[in-house]
LOROLO-941941 format. One record per residue (C-alpha): residue number from 1; residue in one letter; x, y, z. Coordinates in nm, 3 decimals, m for minus. Example, Ala and Ser with C-alpha at 12.3 -4.5 7.8 and 13.67 -1.06 7.14 Angstrom:
// residues 2
<k = 1; r = A; east = 1.230; north = m0.450; up = 0.780>
<k = 2; r = S; east = 1.367; north = m0.106; up = 0.714>
// end
This chain:
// residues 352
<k = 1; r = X; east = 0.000; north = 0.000; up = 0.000>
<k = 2; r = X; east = 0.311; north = 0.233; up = 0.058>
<k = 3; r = X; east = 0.436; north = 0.170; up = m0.257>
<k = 4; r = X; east = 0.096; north = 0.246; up = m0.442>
<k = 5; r = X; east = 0.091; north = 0.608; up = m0.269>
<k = 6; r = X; east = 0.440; north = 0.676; up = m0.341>
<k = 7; r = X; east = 0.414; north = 0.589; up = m0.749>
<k = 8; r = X; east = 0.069; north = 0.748; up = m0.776>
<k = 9; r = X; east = 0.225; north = 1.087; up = m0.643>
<k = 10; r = X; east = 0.563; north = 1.060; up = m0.834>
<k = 11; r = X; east = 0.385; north = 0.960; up = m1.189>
<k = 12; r = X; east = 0.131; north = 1.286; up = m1.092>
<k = 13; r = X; east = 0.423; north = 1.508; up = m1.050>
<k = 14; r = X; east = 0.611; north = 1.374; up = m1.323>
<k = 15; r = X; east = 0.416; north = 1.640; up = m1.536>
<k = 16; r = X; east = 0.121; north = 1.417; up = m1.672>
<k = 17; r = X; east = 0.393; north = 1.214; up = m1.873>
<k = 18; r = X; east = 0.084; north = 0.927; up = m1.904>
<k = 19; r = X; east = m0.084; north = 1.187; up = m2.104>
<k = 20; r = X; east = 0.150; north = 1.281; up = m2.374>
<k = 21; r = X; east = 0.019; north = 1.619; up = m2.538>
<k = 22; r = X; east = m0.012; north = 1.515; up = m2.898>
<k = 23; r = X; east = m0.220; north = 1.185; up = m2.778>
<k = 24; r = X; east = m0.574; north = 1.192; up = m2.725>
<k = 25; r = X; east = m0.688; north = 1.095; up = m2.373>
<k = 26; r = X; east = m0.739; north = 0.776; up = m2.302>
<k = 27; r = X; east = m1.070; north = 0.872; up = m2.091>
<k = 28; r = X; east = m1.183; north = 1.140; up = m1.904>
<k = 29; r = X; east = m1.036; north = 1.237; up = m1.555>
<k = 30; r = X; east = m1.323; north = 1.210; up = m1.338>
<k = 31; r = X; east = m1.401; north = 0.891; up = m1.146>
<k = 32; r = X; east = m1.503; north = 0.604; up = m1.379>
<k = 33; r = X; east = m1.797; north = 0.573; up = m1.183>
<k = 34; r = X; east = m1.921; north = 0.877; up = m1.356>
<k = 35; r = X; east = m2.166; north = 0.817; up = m1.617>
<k = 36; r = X; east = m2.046; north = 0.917; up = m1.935>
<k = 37; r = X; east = m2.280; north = 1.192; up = m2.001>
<k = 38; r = X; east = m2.210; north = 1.350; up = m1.712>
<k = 39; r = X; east = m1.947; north = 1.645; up = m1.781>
<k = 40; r = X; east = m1.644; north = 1.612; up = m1.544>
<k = 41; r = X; east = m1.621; north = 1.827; up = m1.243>
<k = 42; r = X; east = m1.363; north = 2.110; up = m1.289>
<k = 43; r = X; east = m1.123; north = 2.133; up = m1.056>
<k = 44; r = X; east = m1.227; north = 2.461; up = m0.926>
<k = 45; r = X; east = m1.617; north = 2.521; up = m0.836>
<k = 46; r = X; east = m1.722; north = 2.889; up = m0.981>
<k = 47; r = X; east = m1.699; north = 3.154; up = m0.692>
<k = 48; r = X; east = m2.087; north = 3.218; up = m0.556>
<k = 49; r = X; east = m2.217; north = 3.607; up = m0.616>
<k = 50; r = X; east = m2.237; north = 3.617; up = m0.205>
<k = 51; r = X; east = m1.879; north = 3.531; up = m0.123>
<k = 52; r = X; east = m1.635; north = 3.784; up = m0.092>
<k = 53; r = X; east = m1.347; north = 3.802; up = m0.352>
<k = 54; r = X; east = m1.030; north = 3.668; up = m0.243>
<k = 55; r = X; east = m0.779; north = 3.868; up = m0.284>
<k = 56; r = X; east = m0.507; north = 3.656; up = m0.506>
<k = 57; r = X; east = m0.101; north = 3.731; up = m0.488>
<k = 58; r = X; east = 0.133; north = 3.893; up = m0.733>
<k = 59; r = X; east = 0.348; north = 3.642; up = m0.861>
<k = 60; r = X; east = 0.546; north = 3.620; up = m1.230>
<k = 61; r = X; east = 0.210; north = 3.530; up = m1.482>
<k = 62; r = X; east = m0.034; north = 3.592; up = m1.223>
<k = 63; r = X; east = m0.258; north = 3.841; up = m1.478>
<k = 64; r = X; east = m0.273; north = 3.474; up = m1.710>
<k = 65; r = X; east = m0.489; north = 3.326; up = m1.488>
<k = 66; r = X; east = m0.769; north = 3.575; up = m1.561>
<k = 67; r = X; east = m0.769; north = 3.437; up = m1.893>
<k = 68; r = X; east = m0.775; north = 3.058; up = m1.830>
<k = 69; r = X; east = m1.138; north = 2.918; up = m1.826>
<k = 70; r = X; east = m1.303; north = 2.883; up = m1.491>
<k = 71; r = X; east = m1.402; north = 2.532; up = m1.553>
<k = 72; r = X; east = m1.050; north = 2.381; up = m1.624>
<k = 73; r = X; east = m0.971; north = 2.055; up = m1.417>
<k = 74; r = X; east = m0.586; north = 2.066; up = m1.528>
<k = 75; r = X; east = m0.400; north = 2.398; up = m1.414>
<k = 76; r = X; east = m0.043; north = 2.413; up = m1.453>
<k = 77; r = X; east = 0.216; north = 2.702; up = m1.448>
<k = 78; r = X; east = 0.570; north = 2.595; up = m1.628>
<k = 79; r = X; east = 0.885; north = 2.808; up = m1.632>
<k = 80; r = X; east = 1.070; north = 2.652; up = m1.936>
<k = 81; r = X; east = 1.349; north = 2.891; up = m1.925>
<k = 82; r = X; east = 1.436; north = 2.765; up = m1.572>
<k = 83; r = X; east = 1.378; north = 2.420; up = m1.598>
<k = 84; r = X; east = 1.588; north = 2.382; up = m1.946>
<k = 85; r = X; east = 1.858; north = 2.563; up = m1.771>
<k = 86; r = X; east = 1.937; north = 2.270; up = m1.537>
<k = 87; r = X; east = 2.168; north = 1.971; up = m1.581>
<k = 88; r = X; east = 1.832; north = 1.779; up = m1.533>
<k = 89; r = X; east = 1.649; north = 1.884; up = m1.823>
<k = 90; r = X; east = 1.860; north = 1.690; up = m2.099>
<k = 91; r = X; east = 1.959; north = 1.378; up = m1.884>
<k = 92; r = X; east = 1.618; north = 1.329; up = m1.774>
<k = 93; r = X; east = 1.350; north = 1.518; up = m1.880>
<k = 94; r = X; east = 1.379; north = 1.585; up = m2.244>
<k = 95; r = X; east = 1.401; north = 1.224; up = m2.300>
<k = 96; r = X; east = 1.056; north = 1.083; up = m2.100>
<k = 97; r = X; east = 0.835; north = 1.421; up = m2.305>
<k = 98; r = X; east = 1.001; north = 1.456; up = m2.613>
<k = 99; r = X; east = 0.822; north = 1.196; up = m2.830>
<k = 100; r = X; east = 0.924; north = 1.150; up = m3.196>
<k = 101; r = X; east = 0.608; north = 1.336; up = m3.352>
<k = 102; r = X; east = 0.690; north = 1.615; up = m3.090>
<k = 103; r = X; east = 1.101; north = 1.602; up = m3.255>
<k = 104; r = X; east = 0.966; north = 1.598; up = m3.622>
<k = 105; r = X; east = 0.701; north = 1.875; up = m3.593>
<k = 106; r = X; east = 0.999; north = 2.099; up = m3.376>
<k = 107; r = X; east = 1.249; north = 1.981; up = m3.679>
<k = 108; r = X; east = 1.041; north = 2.130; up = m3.910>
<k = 109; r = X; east = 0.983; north = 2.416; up = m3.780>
<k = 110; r = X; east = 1.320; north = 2.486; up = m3.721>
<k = 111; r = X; east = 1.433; north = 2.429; up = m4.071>
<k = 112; r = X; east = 1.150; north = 2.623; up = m4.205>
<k = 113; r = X; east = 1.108; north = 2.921; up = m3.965>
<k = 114; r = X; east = 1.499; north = 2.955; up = m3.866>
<k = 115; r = X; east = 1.393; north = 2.938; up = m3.494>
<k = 116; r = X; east = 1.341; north = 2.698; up = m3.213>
<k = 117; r = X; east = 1.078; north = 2.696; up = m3.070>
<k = 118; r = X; east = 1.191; north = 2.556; up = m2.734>
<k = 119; r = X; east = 1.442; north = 2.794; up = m2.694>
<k = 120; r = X; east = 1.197; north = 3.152; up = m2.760>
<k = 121; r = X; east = 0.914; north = 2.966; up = m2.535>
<k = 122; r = X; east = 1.036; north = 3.103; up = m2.182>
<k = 123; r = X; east = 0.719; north = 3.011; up = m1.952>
<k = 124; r = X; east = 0.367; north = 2.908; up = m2.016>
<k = 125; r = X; east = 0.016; north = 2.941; up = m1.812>
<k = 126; r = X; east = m0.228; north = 2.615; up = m1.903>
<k = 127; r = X; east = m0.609; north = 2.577; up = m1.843>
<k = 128; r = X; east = m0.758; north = 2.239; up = m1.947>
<k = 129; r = X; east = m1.017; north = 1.984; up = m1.945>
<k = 130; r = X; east = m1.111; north = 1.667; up = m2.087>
<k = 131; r = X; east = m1.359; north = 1.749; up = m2.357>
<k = 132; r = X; east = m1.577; north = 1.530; up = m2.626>
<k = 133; r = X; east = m1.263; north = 1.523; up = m2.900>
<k = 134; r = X; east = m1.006; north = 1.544; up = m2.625>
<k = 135; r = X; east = m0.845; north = 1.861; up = m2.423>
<k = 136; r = X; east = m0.976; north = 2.129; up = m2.457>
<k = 137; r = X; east = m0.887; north = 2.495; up = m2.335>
<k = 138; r = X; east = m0.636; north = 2.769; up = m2.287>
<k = 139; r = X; east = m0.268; north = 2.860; up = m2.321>
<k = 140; r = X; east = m0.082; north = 3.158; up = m2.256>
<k = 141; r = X; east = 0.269; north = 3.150; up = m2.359>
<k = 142; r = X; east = 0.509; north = 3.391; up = m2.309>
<k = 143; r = X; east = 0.890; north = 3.433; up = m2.560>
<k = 144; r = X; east = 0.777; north = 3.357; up = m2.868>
<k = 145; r = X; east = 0.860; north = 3.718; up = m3.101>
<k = 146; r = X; east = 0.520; north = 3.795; up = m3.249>
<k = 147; r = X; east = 0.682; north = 3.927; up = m3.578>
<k = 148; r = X; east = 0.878; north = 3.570; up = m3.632>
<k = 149; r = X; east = 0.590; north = 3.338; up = m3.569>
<k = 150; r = X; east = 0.356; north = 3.570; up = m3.825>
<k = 151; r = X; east = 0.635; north = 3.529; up = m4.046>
<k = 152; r = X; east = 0.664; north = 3.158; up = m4.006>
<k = 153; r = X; east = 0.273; north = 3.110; up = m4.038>
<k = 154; r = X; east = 0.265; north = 3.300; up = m4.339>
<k = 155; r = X; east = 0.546; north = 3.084; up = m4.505>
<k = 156; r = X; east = 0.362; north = 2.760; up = m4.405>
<k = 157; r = X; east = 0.057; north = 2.831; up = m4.568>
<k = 158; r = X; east = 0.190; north = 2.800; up = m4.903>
<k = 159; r = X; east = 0.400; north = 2.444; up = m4.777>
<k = 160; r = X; east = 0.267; north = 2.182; up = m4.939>
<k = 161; r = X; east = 0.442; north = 1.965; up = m4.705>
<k = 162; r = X; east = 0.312; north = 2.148; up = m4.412>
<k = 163; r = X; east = 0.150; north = 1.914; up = m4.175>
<k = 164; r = X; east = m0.135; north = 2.156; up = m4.025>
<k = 165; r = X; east = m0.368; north = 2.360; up = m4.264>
<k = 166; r = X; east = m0.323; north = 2.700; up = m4.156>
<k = 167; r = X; east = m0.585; north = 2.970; up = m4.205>
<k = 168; r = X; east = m0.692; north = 3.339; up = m4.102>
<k = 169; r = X; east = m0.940; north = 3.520; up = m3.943>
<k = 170; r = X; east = m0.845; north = 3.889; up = m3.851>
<k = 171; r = X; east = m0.555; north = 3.895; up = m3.607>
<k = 172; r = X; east = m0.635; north = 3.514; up = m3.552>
<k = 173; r = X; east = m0.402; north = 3.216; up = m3.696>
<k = 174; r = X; east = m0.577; north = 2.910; up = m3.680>
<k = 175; r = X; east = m0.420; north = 2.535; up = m3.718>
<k = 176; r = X; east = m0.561; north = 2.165; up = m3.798>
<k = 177; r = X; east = m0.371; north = 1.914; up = m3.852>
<k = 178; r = X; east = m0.409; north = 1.772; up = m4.256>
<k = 179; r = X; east = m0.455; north = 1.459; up = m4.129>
<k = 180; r = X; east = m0.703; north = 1.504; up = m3.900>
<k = 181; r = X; east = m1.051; north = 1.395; up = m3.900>
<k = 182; r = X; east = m1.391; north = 1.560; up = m3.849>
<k = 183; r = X; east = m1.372; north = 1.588; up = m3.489>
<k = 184; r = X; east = m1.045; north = 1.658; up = m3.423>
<k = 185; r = X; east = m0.973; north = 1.985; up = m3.228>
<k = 186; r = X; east = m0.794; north = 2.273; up = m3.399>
<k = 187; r = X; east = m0.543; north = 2.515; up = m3.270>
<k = 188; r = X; east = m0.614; north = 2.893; up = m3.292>
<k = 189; r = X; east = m0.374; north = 3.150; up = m3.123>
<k = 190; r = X; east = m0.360; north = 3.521; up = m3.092>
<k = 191; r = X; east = m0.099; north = 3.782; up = m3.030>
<k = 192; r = X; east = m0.139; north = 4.007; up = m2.717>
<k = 193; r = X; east = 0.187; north = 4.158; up = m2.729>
<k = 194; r = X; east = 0.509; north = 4.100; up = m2.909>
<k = 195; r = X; east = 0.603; north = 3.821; up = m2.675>
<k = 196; r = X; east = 0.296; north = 3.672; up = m2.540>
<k = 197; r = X; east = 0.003; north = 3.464; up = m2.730>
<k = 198; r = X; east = m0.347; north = 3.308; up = m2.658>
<k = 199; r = X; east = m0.356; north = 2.961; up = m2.784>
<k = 200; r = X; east = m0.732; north = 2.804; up = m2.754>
<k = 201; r = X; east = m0.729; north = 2.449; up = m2.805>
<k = 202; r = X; east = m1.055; north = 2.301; up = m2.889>
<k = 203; r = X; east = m1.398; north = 2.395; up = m3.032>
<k = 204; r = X; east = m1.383; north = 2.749; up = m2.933>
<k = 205; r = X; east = m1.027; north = 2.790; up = m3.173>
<k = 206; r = X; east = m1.202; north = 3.041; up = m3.366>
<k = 207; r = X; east = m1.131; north = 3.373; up = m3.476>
<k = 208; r = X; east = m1.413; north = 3.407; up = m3.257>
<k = 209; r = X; east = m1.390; north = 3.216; up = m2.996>
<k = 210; r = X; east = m1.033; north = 3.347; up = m2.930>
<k = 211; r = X; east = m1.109; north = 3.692; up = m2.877>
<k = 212; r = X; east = m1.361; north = 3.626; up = m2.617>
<k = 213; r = X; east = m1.093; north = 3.495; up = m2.439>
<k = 214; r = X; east = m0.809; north = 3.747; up = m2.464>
<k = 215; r = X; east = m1.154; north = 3.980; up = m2.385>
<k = 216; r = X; east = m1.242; north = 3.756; up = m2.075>
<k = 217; r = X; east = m1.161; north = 3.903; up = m1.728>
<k = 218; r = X; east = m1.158; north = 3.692; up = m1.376>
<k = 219; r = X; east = m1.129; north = 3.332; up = m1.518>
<k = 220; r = X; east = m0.968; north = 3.151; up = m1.210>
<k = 221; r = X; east = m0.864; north = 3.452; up = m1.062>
<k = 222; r = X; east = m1.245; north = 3.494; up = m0.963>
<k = 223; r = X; east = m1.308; north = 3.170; up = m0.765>
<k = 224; r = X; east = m1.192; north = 3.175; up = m0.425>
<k = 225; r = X; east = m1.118; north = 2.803; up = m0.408>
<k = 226; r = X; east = m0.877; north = 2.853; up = m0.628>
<k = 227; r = X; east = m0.715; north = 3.148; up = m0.538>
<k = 228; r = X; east = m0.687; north = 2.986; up = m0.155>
<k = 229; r = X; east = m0.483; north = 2.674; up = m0.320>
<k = 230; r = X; east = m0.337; north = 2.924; up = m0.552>
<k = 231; r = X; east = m0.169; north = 3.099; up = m0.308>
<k = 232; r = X; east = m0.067; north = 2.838; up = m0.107>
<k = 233; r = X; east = 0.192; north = 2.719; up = m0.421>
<k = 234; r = X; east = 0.509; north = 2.796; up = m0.494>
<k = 235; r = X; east = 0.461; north = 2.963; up = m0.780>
<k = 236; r = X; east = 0.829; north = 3.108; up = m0.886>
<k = 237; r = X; east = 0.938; north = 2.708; up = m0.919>
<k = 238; r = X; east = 1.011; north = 2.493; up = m1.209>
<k = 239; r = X; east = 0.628; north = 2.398; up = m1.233>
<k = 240; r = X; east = 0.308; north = 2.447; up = m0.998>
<k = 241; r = X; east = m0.009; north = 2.278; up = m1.093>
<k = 242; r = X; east = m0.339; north = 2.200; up = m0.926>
<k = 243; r = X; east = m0.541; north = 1.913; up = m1.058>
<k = 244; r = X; east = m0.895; north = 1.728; up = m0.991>
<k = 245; r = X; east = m0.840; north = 1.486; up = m0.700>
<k = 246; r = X; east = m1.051; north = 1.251; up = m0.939>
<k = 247; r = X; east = m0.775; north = 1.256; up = m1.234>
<k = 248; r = X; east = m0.675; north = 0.884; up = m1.346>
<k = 249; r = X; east = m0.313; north = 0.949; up = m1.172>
<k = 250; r = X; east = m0.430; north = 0.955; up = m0.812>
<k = 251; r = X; east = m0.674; north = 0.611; up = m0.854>
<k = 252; r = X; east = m0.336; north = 0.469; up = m0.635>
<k = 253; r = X; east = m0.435; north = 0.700; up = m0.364>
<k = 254; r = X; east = m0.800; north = 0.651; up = m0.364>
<k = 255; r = X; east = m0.730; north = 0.281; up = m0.347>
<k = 256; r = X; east = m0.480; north = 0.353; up = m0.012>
<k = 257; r = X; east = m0.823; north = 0.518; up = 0.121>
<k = 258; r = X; east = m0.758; north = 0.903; up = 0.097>
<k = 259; r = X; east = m0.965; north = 1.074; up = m0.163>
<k = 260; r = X; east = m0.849; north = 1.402; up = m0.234>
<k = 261; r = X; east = m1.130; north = 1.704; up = m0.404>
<k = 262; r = X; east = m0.804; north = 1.888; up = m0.547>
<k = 263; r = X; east = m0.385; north = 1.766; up = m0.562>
<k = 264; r = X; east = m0.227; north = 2.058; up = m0.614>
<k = 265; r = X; east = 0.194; north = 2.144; up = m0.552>
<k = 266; r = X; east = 0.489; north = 2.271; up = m0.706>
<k = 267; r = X; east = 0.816; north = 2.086; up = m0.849>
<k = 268; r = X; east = 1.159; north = 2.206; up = m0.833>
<k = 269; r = X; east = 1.432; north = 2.016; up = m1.089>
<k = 270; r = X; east = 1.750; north = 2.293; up = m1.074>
<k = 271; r = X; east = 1.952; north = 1.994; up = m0.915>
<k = 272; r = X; east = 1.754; north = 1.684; up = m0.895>
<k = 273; r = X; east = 1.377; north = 1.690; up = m0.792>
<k = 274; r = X; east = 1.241; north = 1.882; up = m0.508>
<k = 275; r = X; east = 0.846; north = 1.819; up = m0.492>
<k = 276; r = X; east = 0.591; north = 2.054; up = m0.217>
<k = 277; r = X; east = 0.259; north = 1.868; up = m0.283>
<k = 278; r = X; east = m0.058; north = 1.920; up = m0.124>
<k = 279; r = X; east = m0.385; north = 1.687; up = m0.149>
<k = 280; r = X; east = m0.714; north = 1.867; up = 0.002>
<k = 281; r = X; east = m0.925; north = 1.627; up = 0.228>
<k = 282; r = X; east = m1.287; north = 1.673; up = 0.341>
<k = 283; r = X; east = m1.171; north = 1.803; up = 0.695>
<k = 284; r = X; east = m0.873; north = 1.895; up = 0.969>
<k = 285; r = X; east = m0.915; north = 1.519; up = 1.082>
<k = 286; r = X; east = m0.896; north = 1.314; up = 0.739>
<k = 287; r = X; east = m0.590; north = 1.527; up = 0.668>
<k = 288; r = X; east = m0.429; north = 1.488; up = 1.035>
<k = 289; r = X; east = m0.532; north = 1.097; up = 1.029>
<k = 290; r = X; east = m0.417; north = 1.037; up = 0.699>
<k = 291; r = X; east = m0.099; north = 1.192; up = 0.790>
<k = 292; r = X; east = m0.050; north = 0.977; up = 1.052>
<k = 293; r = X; east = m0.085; north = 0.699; up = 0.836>
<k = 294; r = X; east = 0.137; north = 0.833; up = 0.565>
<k = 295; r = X; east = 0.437; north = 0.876; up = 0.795>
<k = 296; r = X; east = 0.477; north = 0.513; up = 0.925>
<k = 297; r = X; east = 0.424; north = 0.328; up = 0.591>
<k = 298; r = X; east = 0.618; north = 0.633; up = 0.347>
<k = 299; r = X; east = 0.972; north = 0.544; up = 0.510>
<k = 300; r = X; east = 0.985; north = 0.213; up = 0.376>
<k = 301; r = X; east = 0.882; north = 0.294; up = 0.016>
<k = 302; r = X; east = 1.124; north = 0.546; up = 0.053>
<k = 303; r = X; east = 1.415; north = 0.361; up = 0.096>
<k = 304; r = X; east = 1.292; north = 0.105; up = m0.163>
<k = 305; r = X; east = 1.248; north = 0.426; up = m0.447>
<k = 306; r = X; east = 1.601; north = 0.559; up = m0.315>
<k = 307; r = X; east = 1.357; north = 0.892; up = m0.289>
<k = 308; r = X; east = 1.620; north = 1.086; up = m0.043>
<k = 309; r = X; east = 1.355; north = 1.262; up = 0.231>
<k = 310; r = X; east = 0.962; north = 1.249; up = 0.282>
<k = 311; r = X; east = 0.794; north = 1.474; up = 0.473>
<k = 312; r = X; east = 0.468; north = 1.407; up = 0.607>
<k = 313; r = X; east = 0.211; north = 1.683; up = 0.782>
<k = 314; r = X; east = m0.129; north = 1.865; up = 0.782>
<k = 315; r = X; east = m0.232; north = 2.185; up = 0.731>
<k = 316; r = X; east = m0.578; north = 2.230; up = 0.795>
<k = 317; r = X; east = m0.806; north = 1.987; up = 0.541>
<k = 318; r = X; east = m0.412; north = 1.955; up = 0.337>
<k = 319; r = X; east = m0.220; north = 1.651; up = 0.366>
<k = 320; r = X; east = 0.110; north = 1.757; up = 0.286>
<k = 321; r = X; east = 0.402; north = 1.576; up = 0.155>
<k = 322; r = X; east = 0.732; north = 1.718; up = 0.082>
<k = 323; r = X; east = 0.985; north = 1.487; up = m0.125>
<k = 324; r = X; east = 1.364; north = 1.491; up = m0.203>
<k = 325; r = X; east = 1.549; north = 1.314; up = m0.452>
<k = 326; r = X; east = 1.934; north = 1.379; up = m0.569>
<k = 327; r = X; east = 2.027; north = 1.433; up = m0.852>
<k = 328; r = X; east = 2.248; north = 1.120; up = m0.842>
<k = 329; r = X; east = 1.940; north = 0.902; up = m0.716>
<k = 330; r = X; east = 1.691; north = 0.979; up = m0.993>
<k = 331; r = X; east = 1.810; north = 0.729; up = m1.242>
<k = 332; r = X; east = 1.747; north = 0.460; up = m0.939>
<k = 333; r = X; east = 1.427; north = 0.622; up = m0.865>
<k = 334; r = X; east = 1.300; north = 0.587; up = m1.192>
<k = 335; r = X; east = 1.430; north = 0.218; up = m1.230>
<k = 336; r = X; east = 1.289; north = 0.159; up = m0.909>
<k = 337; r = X; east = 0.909; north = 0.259; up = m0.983>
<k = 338; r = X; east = 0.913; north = 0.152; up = m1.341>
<k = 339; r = X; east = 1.014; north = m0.236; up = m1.207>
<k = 340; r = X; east = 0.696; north = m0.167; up = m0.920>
<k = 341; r = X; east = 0.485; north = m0.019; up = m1.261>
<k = 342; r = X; east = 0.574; north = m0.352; up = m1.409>
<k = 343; r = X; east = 0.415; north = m0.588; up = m1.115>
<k = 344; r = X; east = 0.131; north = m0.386; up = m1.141>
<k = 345; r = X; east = 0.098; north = m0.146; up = m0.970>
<k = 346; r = X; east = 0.041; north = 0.151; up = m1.217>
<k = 347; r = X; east = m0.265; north = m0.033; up = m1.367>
<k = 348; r = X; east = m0.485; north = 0.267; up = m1.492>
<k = 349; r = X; east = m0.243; north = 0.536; up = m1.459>
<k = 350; r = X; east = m0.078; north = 0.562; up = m1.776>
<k = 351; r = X; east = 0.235; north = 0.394; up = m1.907>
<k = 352; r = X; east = 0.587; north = 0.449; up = m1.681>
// end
């Protein structure tokens, strides 16, 4: 049961890597118990008119989260400057995200456009949920030189060998993939300034449907459950997220008896990994009992994962769990929880 908390936390923090961005979701995040025509619950229930506003705090990309969509189940906040700047990054990380597809479509755009675009995409603000075609939602990035990636749109319109179809609709660029069918989700982005874009993903990519977003004010920074978890993050780290409690990844903790309404934490990899994660119970006592629990069976795993330090604590309704791991131990790590993915105990969580 130890180890089953242990991989269901690391494989969450691992930045989805189960649900690889150009796949479409396996299912939807919400408990398989939910009937399928029921939408999934976001991971942040809409402020009511009668509670106060909570008053949110000024961090870098804080004014992004007016723009992501109220309703989004999958929040995440990634600094890609800082994270490709450490030692971690191209041992460890590049390898376990950057698929082949992801490669070849970066190739080609680099050959094409004379610029990478890993290395102008310095941080990135992401709203999403699981819809009917797959995710669906919003992205605010934040690098990219507006004049460039006009430039580079422009030029792929006329490539034949071009993979996407790319269109226009005012200030609006708009992207589907040639291949794709019917019901697959186009791409639709939007300049706000000459380093930051609006990317919809979805049915609203419209010309449309973008600039009622860039138009939008509050978004999460209007619901007070979220600005409470919001401001409990570290927000200035390599990545912060806050995710439905009900997402596939933390099945391994509803199974060790703790059922989380939100998971939500921040991941530091300057020097191996450095994970501050919080899981919001029902009440003081599930998180103080369930902390209890977590400390005498999360030493063993430990050792077993050659994960350096756990620490184990409440906060209120948070269980909180702080994690270590060297830089020189993350290779083991990784060996160690693919070997316990392999006896079984990832089933439904996405492959190691």
């Amino acid at each position: 049961m130890a180890r089953l908390w242990v991989a269901g936390l690391l494989i969450a923090a691992a930045c989805g890597k189960g649900d690889k961005p150009s796949d479409k979701p396996a299912g939807k995040p919400a408990d398989p118990a939910t009937p399928a025509d029921k939408p999934a619950e976001p991971a942040v229930k809409p402020t009511t008119p009668e509670a106060p506003a909570a008053k949110i705090k000024q961090a870098t990309n804080t004014a992004d989260l007016a723009l992501l969509p109220i309703d989004s189940d999958q929040v995440l906040g990634v600094n890609l400057a800082l994270i490709q700047t450490s030692p971690m990054w191209k041992e460890f990380i590049a390898p376990r995200v950057m698929s082949d597809d992801v490669k070849a479509r970066l190739d080609e755009i680099k050959q094409k456009c004379n610029f990478d675009p890993m290395a102008v995409v310095k941080s990135a603000s992401i709203g999403l949920k699981d819809g009917a075609a797959g995710k669906e939602g919003v992205v605010v990035v934040h690098g990219p030189d507006k004049a460039a990636v006009t430039a580079c749109a422009e030029k792929m319109k006329t490539d034949k060998d071009a993979k996407v179809d790319i269109t226009q609709d005012g200030d609006v660029t708009i992207l589907k993939p040639k291949s794709a069918g019917p019901d697959t989700p186009s791409i639709a982005f939007m300049f706000t300034s000459d380093d930051t874009a609006v990317i919809v993903v979805g049915p609203k990519a419209t010309g449309a449907g973008v600039k009622a977003v860039v138009a939008a004010t509050g978004g999460l920074s209007t619901s007070n459950a979220f600005v409470d978890m919001y401001n409990r993050l570290e927000t200035e780290k390599s990545l912060w997220m806050l995710m439905n409690g009900k997402a596939k990844a933390f099945q391994p903790l509803a199974m060790a008896g703790v059922k989380p309404s939100h998971v939500f934490g921040s991941l530091d990899v300057s020097d191996g990994l450095n994970l501050d994660l919080r899981m919001r119970l029902a009440s003081q006592d599930q998180a103080t009992q369930a902390a209890t629990m977590m400390k005498s069976q999360l030493a063993p795993a430990a050792g077993m994962l050659n994960i350096d330090k756990i620490d184990v604590g409440a906060d209120g309704q948070d269980l909180k769990l702080g994690m270590i791991v060297s830089k020189a131990n993350v290779p083991k790590m990784l060996k160690s929880l693919q070997g316990l993915m392999s006896m079984g105990g990832g089933a439904g969580m996405g492959n190691p």
